[in-house]
C-alpha positions in Angstrom: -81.7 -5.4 78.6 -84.2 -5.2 81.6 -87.8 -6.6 80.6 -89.3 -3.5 81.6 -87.2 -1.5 79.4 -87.9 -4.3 76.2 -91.7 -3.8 76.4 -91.2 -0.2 76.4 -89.2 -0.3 73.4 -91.6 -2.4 71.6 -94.2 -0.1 72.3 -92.5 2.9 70.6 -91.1 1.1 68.0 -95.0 -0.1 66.9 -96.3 3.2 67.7 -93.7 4.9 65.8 -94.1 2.1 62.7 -97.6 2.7 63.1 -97.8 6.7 62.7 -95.1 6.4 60.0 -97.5 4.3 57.4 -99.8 7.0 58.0 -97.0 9.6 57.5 -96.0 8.0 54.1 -98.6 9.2 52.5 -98.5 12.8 53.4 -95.5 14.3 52.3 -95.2 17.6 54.8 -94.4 17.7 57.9 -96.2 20.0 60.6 -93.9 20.4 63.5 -95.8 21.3 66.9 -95.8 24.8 68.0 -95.2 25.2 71.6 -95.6 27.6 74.5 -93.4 26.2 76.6 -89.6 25.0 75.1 -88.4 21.8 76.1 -85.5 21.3 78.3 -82.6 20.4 75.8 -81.0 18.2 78.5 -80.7 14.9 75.8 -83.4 12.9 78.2 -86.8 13.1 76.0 -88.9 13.4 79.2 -90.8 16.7 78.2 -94.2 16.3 77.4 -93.7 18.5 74.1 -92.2 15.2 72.8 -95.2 13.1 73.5 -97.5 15.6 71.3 -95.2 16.1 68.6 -95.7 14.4 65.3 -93.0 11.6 64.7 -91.0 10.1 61.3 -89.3 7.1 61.8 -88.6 3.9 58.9 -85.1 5.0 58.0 -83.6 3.3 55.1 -79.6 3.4 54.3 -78.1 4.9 51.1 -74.4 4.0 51.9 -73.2 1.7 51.5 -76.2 0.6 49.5 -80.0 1.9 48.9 -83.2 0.8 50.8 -81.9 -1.3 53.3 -83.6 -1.5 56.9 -81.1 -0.2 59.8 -80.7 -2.8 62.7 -81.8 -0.4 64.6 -84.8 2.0 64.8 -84.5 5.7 64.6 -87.6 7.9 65.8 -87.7 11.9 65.1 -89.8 14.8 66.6 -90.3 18.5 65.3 -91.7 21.0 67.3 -91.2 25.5 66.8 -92.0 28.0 68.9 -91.4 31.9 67.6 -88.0 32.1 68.0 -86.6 28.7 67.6 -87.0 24.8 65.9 -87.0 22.4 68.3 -86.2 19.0 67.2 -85.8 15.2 69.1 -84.0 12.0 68.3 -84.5 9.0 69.8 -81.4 6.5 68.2 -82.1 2.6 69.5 -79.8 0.4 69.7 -79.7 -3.2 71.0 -75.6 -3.0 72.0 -75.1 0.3 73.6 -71.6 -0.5 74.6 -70.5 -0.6 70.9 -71.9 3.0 70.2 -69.0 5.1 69.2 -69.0 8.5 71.3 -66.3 10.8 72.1 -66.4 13.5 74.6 -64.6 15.8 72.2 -64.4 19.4 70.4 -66.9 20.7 68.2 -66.5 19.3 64.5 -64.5 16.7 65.5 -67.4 13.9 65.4 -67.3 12.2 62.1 -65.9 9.0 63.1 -68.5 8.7 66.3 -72.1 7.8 65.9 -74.0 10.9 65.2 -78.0 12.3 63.9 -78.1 14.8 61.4 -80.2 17.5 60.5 -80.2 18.6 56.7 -82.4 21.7 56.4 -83.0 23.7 53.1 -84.4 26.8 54.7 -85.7 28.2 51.6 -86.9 24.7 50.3 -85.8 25.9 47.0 -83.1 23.1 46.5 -80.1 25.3 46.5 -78.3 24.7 49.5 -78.5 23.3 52.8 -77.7 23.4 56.6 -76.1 20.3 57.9 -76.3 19.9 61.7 -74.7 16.7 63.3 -75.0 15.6 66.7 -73.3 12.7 68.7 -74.6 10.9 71.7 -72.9 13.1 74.0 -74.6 16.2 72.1 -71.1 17.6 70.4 -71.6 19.5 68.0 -70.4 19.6 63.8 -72.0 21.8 61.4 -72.1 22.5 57.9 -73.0 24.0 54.5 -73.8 22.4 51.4 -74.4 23.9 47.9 -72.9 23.2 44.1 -72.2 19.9 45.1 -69.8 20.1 47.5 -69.6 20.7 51.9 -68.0 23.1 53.4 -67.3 22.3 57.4 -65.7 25.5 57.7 -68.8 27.5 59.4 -69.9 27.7 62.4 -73.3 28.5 63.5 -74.8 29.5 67.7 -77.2 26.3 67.9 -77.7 23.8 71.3 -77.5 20.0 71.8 -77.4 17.6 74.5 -77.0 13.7 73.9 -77.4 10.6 76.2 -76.6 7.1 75.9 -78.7 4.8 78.4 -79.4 0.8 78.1 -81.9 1.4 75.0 -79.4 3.6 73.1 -79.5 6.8 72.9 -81.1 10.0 72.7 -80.6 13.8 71.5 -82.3 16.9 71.7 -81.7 20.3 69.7 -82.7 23.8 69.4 -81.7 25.4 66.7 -82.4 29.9 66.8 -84.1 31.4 64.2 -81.6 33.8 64.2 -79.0 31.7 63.5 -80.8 30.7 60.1 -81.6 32.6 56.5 -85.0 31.9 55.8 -87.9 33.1 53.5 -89.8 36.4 54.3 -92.9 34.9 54.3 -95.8 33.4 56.0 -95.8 30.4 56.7 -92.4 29.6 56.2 -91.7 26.5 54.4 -88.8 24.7 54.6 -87.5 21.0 53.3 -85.9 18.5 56.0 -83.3 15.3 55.4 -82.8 13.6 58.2 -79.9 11.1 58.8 -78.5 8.8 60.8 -74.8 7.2 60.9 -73.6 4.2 62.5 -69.9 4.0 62.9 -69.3 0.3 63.4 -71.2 -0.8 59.8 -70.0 2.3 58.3 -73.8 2.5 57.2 -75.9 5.6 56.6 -79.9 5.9 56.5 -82.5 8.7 56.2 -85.9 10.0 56.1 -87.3 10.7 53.7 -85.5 7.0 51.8 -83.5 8.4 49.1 -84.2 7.0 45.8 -81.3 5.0 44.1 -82.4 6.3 40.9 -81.4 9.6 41.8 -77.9 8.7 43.6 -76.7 11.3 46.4 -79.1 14.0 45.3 -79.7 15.1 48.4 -81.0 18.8 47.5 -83.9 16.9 45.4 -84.7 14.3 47.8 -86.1 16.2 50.7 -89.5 16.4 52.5 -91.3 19.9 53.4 -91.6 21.4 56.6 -93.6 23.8 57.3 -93.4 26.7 60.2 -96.8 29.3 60.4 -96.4 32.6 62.5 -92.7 32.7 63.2 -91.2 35.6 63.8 -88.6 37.6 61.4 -85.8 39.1 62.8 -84.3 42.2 61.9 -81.2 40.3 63.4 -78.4 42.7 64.8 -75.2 40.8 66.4 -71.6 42.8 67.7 -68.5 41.0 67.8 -65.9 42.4 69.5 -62.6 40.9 70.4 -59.4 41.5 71.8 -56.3 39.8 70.7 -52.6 40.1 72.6 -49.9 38.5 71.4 -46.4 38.2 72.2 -43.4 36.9 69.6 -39.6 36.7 70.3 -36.9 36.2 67.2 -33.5 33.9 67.5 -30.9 37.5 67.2 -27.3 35.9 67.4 -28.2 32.8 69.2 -30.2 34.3 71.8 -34.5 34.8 71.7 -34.6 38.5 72.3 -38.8 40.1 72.2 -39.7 40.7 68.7 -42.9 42.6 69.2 -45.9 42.6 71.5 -48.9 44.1 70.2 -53.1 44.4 71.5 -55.1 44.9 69.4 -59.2 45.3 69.4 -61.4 44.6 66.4 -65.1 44.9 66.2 -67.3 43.0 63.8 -71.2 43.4 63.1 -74.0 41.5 61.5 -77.3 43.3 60.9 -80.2 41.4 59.0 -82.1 43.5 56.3 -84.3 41.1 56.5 -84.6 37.1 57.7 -82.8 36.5 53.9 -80.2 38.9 53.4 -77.5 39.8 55.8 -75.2 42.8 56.3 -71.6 42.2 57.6 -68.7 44.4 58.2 -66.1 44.5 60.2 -63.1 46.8 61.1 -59.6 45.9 62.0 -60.5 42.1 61.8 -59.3 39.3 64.3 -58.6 37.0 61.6 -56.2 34.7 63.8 -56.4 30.7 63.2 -56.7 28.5 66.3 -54.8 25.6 65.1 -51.6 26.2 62.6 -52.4 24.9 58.9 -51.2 21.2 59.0 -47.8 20.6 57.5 -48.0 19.1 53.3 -45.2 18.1 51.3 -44.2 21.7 49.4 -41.0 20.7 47.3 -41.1 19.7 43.6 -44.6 21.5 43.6 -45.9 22.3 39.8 -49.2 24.3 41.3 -49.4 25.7 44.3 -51.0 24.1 48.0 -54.7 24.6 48.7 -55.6 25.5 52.5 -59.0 25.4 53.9 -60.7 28.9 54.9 -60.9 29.0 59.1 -61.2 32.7 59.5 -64.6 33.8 60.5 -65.2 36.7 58.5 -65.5 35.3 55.2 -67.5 31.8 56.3 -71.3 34.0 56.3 -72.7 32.4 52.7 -69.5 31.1 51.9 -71.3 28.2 50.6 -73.0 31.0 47.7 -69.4 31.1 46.2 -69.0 27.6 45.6 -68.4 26.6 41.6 -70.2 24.7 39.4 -68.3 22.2 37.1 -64.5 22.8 39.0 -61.8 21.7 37.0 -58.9 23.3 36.8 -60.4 26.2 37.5 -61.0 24.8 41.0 -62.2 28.1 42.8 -63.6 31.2 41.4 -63.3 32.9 44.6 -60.6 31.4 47.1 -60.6 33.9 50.2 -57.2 32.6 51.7 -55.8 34.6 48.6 -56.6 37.5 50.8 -53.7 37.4 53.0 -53.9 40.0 55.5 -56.9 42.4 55.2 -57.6 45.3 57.5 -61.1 45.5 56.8 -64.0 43.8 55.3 -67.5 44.3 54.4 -69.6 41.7 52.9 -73.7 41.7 51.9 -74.8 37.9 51.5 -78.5 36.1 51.2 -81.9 36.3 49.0 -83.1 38.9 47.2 -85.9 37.2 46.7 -86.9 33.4 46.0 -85.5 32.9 42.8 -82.3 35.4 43.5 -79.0 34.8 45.8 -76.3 37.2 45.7 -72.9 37.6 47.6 -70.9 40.7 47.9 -67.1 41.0 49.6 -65.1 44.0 49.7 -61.8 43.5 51.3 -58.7 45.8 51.8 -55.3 43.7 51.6 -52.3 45.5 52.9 -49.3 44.3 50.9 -45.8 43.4 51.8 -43.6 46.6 51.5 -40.9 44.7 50.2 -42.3 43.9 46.5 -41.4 46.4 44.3 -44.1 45.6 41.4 -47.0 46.3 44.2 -46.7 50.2 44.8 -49.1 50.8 47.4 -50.0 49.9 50.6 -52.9 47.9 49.9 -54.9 45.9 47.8 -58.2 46.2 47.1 -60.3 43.2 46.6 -63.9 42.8 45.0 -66.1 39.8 45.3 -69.2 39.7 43.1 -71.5 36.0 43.4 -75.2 36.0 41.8 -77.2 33.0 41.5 -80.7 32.6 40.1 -82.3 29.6 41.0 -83.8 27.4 38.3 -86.6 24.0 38.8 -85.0 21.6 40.7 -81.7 21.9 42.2 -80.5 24.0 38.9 -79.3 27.0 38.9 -77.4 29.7 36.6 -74.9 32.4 38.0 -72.3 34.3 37.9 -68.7 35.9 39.6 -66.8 38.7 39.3 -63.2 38.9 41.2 -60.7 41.6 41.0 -57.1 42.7 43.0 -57.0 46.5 42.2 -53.5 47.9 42.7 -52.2 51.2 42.6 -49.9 50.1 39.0 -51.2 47.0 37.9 -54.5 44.9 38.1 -56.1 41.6 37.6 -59.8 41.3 37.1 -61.8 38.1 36.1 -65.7 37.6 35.3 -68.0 34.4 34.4 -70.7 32.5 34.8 -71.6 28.7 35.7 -74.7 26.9 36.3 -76.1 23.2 36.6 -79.0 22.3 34.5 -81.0 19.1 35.6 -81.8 16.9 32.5 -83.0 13.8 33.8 -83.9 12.3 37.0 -80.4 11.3 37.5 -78.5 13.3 34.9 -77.2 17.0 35.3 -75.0 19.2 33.1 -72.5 21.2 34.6 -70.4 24.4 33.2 -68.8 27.5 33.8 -66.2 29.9 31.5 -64.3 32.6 32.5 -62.7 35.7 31.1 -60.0 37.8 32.6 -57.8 40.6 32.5 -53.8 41.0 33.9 -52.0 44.3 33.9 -48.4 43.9 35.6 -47.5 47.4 35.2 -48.8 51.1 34.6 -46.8 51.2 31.8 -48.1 47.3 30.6 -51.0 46.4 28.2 -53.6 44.2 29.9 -53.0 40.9 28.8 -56.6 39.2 28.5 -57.3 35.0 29.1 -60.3 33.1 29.4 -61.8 29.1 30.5 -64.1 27.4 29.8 -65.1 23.9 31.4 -68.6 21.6 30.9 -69.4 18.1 31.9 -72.3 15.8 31.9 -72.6 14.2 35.6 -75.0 10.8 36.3 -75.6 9.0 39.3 -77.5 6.1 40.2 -76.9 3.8 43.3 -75.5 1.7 40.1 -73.4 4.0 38.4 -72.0 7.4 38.6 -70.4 8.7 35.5 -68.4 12.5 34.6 -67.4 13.3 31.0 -66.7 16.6 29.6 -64.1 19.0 28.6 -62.0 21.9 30.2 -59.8 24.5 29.1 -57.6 27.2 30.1 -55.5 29.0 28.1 -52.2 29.8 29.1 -53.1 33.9 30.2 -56.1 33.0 31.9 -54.9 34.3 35.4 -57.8 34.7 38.5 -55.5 35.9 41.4 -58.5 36.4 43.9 -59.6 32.5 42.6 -57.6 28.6 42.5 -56.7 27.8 39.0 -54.4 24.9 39.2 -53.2 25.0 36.1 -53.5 26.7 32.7 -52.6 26.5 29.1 -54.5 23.5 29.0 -57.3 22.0 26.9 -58.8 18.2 28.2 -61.5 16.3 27.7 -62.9 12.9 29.1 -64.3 11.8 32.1 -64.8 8.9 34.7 -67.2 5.9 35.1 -67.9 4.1 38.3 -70.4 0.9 37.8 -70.7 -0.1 42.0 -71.6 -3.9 42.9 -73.5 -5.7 45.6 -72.3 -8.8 47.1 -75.1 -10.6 48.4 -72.8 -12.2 51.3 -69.7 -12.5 52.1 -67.1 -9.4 54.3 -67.3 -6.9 51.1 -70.8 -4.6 51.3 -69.6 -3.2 48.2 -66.8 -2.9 45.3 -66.4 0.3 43.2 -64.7 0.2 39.5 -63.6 3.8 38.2 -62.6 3.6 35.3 -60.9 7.2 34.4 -59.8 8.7 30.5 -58.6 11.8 30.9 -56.2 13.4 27.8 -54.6 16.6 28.1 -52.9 19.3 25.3 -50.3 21.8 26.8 -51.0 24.7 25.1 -47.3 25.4 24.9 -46.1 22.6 23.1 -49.2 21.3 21.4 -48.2 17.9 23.1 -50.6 15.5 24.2 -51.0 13.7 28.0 -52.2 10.9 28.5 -54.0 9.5 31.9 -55.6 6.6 31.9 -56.6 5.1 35.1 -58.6 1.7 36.7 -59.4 2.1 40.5 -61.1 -0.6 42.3 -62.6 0.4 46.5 -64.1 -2.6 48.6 -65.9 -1.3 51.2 -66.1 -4.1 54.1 -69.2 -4.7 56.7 -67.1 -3.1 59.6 -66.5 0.5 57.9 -63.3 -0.4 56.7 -62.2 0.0 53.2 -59.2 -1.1 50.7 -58.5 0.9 47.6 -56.1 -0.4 44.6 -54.8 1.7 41.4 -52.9 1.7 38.2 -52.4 4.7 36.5 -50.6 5.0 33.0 -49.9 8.7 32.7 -47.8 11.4 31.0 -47.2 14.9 31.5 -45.9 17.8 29.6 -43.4 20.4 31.4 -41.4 22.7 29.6 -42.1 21.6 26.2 -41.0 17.8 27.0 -43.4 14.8 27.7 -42.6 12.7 30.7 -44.1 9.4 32.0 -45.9 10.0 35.9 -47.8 6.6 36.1 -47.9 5.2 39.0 -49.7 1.8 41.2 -51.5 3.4 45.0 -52.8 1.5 47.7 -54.9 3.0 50.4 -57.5 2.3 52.4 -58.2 2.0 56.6 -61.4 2.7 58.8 -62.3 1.9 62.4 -60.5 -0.9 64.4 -62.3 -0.9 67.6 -63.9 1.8 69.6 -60.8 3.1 70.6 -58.5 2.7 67.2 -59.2 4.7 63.7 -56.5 4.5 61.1 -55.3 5.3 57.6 -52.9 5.2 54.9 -51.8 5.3 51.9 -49.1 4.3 49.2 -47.7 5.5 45.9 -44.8 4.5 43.7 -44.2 5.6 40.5 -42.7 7.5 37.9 -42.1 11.9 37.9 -40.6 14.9 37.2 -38.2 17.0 38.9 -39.6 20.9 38.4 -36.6 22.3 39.3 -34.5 20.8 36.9 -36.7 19.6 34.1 -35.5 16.2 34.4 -37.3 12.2 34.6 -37.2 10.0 37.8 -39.6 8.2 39.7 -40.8 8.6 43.3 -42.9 7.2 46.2 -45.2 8.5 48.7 -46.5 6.7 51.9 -49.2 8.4 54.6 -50.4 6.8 57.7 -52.4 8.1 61.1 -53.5 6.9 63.6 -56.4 8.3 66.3 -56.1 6.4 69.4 -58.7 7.3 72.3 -57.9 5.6 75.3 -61.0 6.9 77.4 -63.6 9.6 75.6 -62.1 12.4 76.7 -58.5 12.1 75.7 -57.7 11.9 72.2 -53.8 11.1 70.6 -53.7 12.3 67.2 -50.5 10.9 65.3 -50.0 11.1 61.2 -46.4 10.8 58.9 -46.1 11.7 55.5 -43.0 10.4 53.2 -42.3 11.4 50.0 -38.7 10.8 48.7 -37.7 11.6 44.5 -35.0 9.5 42.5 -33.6 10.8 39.3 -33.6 8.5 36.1 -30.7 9.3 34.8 -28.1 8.2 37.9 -30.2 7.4 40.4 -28.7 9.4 42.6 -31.4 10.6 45.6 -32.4 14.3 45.2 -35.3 14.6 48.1 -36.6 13.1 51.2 -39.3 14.7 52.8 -40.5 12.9 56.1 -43.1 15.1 58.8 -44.5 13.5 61.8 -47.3 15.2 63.5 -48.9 14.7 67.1 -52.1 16.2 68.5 -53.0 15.4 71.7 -56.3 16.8 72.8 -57.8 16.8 76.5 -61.4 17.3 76.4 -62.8 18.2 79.8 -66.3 19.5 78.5 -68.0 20.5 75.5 -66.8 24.1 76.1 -63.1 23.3 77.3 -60.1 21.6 76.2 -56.3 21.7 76.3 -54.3 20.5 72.6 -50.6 20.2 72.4 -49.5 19.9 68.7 -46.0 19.0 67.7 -44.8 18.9 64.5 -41.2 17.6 62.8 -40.1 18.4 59.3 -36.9 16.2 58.6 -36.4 18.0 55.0 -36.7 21.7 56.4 -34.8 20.7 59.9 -37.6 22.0 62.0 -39.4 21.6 64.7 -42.5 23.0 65.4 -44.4 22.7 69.0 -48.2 25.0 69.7 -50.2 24.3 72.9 -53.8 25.6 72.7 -56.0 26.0 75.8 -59.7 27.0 74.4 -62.8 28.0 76.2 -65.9 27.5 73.4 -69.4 28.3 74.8 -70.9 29.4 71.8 -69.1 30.8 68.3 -68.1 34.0 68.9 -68.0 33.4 72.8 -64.5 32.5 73.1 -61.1 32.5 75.7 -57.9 31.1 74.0 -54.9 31.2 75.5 -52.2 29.9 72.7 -48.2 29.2 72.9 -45.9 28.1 69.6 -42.7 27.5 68.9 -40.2 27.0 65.9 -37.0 25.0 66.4 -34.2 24.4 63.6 -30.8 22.2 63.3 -28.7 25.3 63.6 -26.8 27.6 65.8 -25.2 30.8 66.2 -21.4 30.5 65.0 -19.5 33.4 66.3 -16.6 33.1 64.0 -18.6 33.6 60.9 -21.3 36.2 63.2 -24.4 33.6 61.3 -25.8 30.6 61.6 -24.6 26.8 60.5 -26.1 24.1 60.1 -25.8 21.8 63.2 -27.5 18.8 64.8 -29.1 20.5 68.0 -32.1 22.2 67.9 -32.1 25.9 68.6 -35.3 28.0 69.3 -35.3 30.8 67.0 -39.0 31.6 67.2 -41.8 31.8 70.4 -45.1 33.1 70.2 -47.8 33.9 73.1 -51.1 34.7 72.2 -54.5 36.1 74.1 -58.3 36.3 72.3 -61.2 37.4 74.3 -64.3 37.6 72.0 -67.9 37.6 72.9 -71.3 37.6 70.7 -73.8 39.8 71.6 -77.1 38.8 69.6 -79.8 41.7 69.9 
């Protein structure tokens, strides 16, 4: 480092230290308010940033609590009317091991990256998660009930820079792009964060208190914003899709269909707090193809992520208190292919969130117990907001059919008891009609657990149950007919030297009746997670378990290994190993199996990214040993980055168990969400051909094409 550039860095560092003793002991922060908007160019040199008030003295809360950083982290708030302007100034001593890729949005969690958390109601209910890496990419988030959903995507701007002294980034984040209080001034609460990638280490202001654990939603300082403005936000979506698809008829690809088709979506804010959305003839199509799991020798069926934009507006308001088995009360990928949507979300007033969804399904012509040509689908979420982060609430979910129904209402909360205790619950009650002709057959659940955590010890006990005609088709139930009860503990230790930061025990006690049967399952299980000094970590288990299928008990324990992290700047991998004992669904029967996992993401200059992952999973039966399955799928995704906005991806895909092959190349122009060019090409190849003998297909060991897809979007956001 230049001496020049070492004095200047001492100088902010003791200003910075200096302001932030003084900043300790008031709580809320008063941002600047501007007249003039900085350039968000990454580089720090406006003067709004020399007026601004400052926070800096981050301290880490992973891997352990109050720990100084290495390295000083310095933040600046400023506003104007229409937007939050905010500055990072990220030092570090040894710029060349900074981790930054020049890659697509919400692709940054490996790299170094800020983070913004912002409770824009400051009423400890939910939160916007903004992440930034030194180049300025982009990842953003909601957080709420517990759990983060990286689904969304809000319009927001960034630019990063890394220089000699580290580096530096600079955001501005719309008002419009936020739900916020109708009030004056608006007060808000801020968390901000900071993540190095080579320590694995995270820190924050304000310092999170160990007593509480991860309660982030409790642990947050207020920010306040006079004389902003309140939009009466209005925002048209239109889009334009075109796609082309050809089918394998007798051995040859002959044109299937090709089809345009326009949709137009809208957002109108009632007010800053509650938003309007509808949408007509949706463009619901997914970028990038669901990623291949294992689906043989399933007992409950595969959970996929939500990616299509219409349902991700206060998604985060659906999220479920106490999951269990009853995993999702409202699971949106459930609506499969709706033709229109309307959906009210936001506050209707401090204390009171709601969520609204109407959706119409059309239904495949071909099932003869769904008369009709669509379904209609309800979605009902209300939330009153209690002290603290707790909260009570409730759903209602429905599939209305012309000859048969299902319709399922219930409530769930958390209720903070201590400091670092919460209780957690909901129950359920439903409705199933099959037929006109049928009686509704009626279920219910119930779950409720106790949750601690400390930086010590985090701890879950409770009990769940479902009974067997409990049924929630617009929700995720895993699994019912079910009663459990138990929990988990996890005591974490320190090392005070040595390669290990940190070891986690869980201890887990989980029994189980099937309803069924009235036989008990048993899981018990020890897992023990280092965590090393260079991010990487090394996880061991034993599990004894049994479990109940068709009115027999069979043994499913197992021993896993897992773990992986970063390797060098260029080198992130995984994996992951099971053997142990299972059942065979189809045929009711004992045998034992093993699972491997492993990827690899290999980025041989920041822009160009290689993507590779395999999955194994193979099942023996008991009783011969004879091999009944082996299921290996290699994936590659290769991504070309040339700016933030643009890249190229080339996916392949090949499933040894189903004989396919799939291939989809994706070129995508991003400038803002909404503002979008894709131009998309995919593939499907199977070990067969066209035997003109027989006039079908046979097996065979060359690949035929029997599927090709071309596909167009055009979409652009107009925000009045």
């Amino acid at each position: 480092m230049k001496p020049h550039n070492k004095n200047c860095f001492q100088i902010i560092v003791s200003l910075a230290l200096s302001l932030s003793v003084a900043f300790a002991e008031k709580t809320t922060i008063h941002p600047l308010r501007v007249s003039s908007a900085p350039s968000i160019d990454g580089k720090l040199d406006d003067s709004v940033w020399k007026e601004a008030p400052l926070v800096t003295s981050f301290r880490t809360f992973i891997p352990d609590f109050g720990k100084a950083m290495p390295e000083s982290t310095v933040v600046w708030s400023a506003y104007d009317d229409e937007n939050l302007y905010f500055a990072f100034r990220s030092f570090d001593p040894h710029p060349e091991l900074i981790k930054a890729e020049m890659t697509s949005r919400d692709n940054i969690r490996p790299n170094d990256w800020v983070c913004i958390n912002l409770d824009s109601f400051n009423d400890q209910q939910s939160l916007y998660c903004l992440y930034v890496n030194p180049y300025g990419i982009q990842s953003d988030s909601r957080f709420a009930a517990n759990a983060e959903d990286f689904s969304v995507d809000l319009v927001w701007y960034s630019a990063g820079t890394i220089d000699p002294e580290g580096y530096s980034v600079e955001v501005r984040v719309p008002l419009k792009s936020l739900r916020y209080a109708n009030t004056n001034p608006v007060t808000m609460s801020i968390f901000f964060e900071r993540f190095v990638s080579r320590r694995g280490e995270h820190a924050s202001f304000p310092e999170m208190d160990p007593k509480q654990g991860y309660q982030f939603l409790s642990e947050m300082s207020p920010i306040v914003y006079p004389d902003v403005k309140h939009f009466a936000l209005v925002e048209v979506l239109p889009a334009y899709t075109h796609t082309e698809r050809y089918k394998s008829q007798q051995g040859a690809l002959a044109k299937d269909a090709s089809q345009g088709e326009l949709s137009l979506t809208g957002k109108y804010g009632i007010t800053s707090d509650l938003i309007l959305d509808a949408t007509y003839n949706p463009d619901f199509s997914q970028v990038e193809a669901d990623a291949g799991q294992v689906d043989i020798n399933l007992r409950s069926p595969l959970f996929f992520a939500e990616k299509r934009p219409f349902f991700l507006e206060g998604s985060e308001i659906f999220n479920l208190s106490a999951a269990d088995w009853v995993s999702n009360a409202v699971y949106t990928r459930a609506v499969v292919n709706p033709s229109l949507g309307i959906k009210l979300s936001g506050k209707l007033d401090k204390a009171n969130t709601v969520a609204l969804i109407y959706a119409q399904d059309e239904l495949a012509r071909e099932n003869p117990l769904r008369l009709g040509t669509s379904a209609k689908i309800p979605l009902v979420r209300y939330k009153h907001a209690l002290s603290d982060d707790s909260f009570i609430g409730g759903f209602y979910s429905g599939r209305e059919l012309n000859t048969s129904f299902n319709r399922a209402v219930g409530a769930d909360g958390t209720i903070r008891v201590s400091q670092s205790g919460v209780v957690e619950f909901n129950t359920f009650f439903s409705s199933t009609r099959t037929t006109d002709v049928s009686d509704p057959v009626d279920g219910n659940s119930f779950a409720g657990f106790y949750r601690h955590n400390t930086r010590d010890l985090d701890m879950r006990i409770g009990v769940s149950r479902v009974t067997q005609d409990f049924a929630a088709e617009a929700g995720f139930v895993g699994r019912t007919g079910v009663l459990s009860a138990g929990g988990y503990a996890s005591p974490k230790f320190y090392p005070t030297d040595g390669p290990v930061r940190r070891y986690d025990v869980i201890l887990t006690i989980f029994p189980t009746r099937d309803d069924a049967s009235g036989l008990w399952e048993t899981l018990s299980q020890l897992t023990v997670r280092a965590i090393f000094t260079n991010s990487q970590n090394v996880q061991l288990r034993g599990k004894y378990s049994t479990e109940v299928y068709n009115g027999q008990r069979f043994e499913t324990s197992d021993v896993a290994i897992s773990g992986g992290g970063p390797f060098s700047r260029q080198i992130n991998a995984n994996f992951s190993y099971r053997m142990g004992k299972a059942i065979l669904f189809t045929t009711t029967e004992q045998g034992y199996t093993s699972r491997a996992t492993a990827s690899v993401v290999y980025q041989p200059w920041s822009q160009l990214e290689f993507n590779g992952s395999a999955t194994y999973q193979d099942f023996y039966r008991d009783s011969d040993g004879q091999k009944i399955s082996e299921v290996p799928i290699f994936r590659l995704k290769t991504t070309y980055q040339f700016n933030q906005y643009l890249f190229l991806r080339g996916i392949g895909e090949y499933n040894k168990f189903r004989r396919t092959f799939t291939s989809d190349f994706l070129a995508s122009f991003t400038y803002i969400p909404g503002t979008v060019v894709y131009l998309g090409y995919g593939s499907l190849y199977e070990r067969k051909r066209w035997d003109t003998t027989t006039n079908g297909y046979t097996a065979d060991e060359d690949f035929l094409e029997t599927t090709r897809g071309f596909f167009m979007k055009l979409s652009y956001l107009w925000r009045l």
